[in-house]
C-alpha positions, 0 to 999 in steps of 0.5 A: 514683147508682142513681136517676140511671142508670135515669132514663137509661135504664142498668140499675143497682143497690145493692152492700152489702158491706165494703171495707177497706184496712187491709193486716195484713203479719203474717198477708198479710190485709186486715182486715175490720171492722164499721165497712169496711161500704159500699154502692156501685153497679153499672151494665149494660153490654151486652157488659161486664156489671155495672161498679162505680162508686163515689162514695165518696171513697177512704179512706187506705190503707197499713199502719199504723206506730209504736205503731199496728202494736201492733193489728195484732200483736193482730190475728195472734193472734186470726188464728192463734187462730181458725185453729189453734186454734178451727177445727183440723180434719183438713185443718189437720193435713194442712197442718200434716204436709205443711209439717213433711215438706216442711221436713225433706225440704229440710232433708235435701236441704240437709244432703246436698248440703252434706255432698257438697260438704264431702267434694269440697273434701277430696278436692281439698284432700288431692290438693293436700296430697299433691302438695305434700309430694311435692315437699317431703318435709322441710317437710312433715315438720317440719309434721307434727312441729310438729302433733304437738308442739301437739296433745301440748301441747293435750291436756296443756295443764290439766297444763301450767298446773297445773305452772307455777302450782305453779312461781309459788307456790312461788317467790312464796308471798306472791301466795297463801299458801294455795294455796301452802300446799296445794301444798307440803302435797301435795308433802309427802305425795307424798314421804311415800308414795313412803317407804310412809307414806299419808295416807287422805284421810279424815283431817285433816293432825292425824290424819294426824300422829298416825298416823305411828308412826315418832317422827323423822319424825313430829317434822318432820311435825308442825312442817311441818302447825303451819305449814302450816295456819297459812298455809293458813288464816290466809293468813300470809305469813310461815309459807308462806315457811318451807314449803320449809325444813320440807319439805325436813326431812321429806324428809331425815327420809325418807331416814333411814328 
C-alpha cells in the first residue's frame, strides 16, 4: 500500500508498532503481547497530516469469558506484582499514602455525618416521645413499668432458666437422672450450711460424710450421698426418684441439731 501511494504521487510510509484489543477488565489495561506486533501505513495529507490506513483485516475484539478469563486473573497478578512490588518506588508510596488518607478522611467524613444524623432523628424521636406522654401520662407509665419489668427479666434471664430446670428436674428426675441428682445434692448442701455444716469444695461427698462429726445427722448423710451417687453416676432412675425423701431426712435431722 506504501509502494501504491507514492507512485500517485501521495507521501506514505511503514508504522511498526503493536495492536491489541485484548480488554483485561481487572486491571482497566489492554494487554500487549509479543505475538499483537503489526505494521500498518501512513499517508500525508496537506492540512491533515499523517492518516492511518490499515489493510489488515480486524481481529476479534472483546474481553475473554468462561474458563479463558482464567488468564486474565493471571495476567493482574503478574500486573500488581510488577507495579507494587518489583517497581515500588517513592511515588508509589505517595499514591499508596494519599489513597489510605483519602479513605479514612471520607470514612471519617461518612461516619460524622451519619452520627449527625443518628442524634437528629433522637432529638425528634424524643420531642415526639415527650409529647406523647403529655398527653397520655398513665399509658406511658404502664410502658415504662412493663420495660422495667422485661429489663429485670432480661438480666435474670440465665437465673430464671436455671430456677425452672431445677424445678423440671426435680419433678421429673427420670428425663435426667444425673443432673437431677446434682441439684438435690446442692440443695442438700445448701441446708447443711445454713445449720453451720460446710462442704469445702475440695472434698468428695465421701469426705464430706466422714467430716460430719455430729452422728445423727451423719446417719441421714451418708444414705442421701450412697444414693445420690449411684444416680449421678450410674444414671439410675430408681435412686433419684427417692432423693427428695432422703433430703428431706437430712433436713429434719438439722432441725434437731
Amino acid at each position: 500500500m506504501a509502494v501504491m501511494l507514492r507512485t500517485l504521487g501521495i507521501p506514505s510510509r511503514v508504522v511498526n508498532g503493536f495492536r491489541s484489543d485484548e480488554f483485561n477488565d481487572l486491571t482497566g489495561n489492554y494487554i500487549v503481547r509479543g505475538k499483537d506486533a503489526h505494521a500498518w501505513v501512513e499517508a500525508y495529507f496537506p492540512g491533515y497530516g499523517w492518516q492511518t490506513f490499515d489493510p489488515t483485516p480486524a481481529g476479534s475484539s472483546g474481553t475473554p469469558q468462561g474458563w479463558s478469563r482464567v488468564a486474565l486473573y493471571l495476567d493482574a497478578m503478574a500486573s500488581f506484582w510488577r507495579e507494587w512490588i518489583v517497581s515500588y518506588d517513592v511515588s508509589h508510596q505517595y499514591v499508596l499514602g494519599r489513597t489510605v488518607l483519602n479513605g479514612t478522611q471520607s470514612l471519617w467524613q461518612k461516619a460524622n455525618v451519619w452520627a449527625r444524623g443518628t442524634y437528629s432523628s433522637m432529638l425528634e424521636w424524643g420531642g415526639r416521645m415527650r409529647v406523647r406522654a403529655e398527653r397520655s401520662p398513665a399509658l406511658w407509665l404502664l410502658l415504662a413499668a412493663a420495660i422495667s419489668v422485661a429489663f429485670l427479666v432480661l438480666r435474670n434471664l440465665g437465673s430464671i432458666l436455671r430456677f425452672s430446670r431445677e424445678q423440671f428436674l426435680r419433678a421429673h428426675p427420670e428425663h435426667s437422672p444425673e443432673q437431677a441428682a446434682a441439684v438435690w445434692y446442692r440443695r442438700m448442701v445448701r441446708a447443711l450450711a445454713k445449720r453451720g455444716v460446710q462442704k469445702p469444695a475440695s472434698l468428695t461427698p465421701q469426705e464430706f460424710v466422714r467430716k460430719i462429726d455430729d452422728e445423727k445427722l451423719r446417719e441421714p448423710v451418708a444414705r442421701f450421698t450412697e444414693v445420690y451417687e449411684s444416680a449421678r453416676f450410674g444414671k439410675s432412675i430408681e435412686d433419684a426418684v427417692r432423693l427428695p425423701e432422703l433430703c428431706d431426712e437430712v433436713l429434719t435431722a438439722t432441725r434437731k441439731r
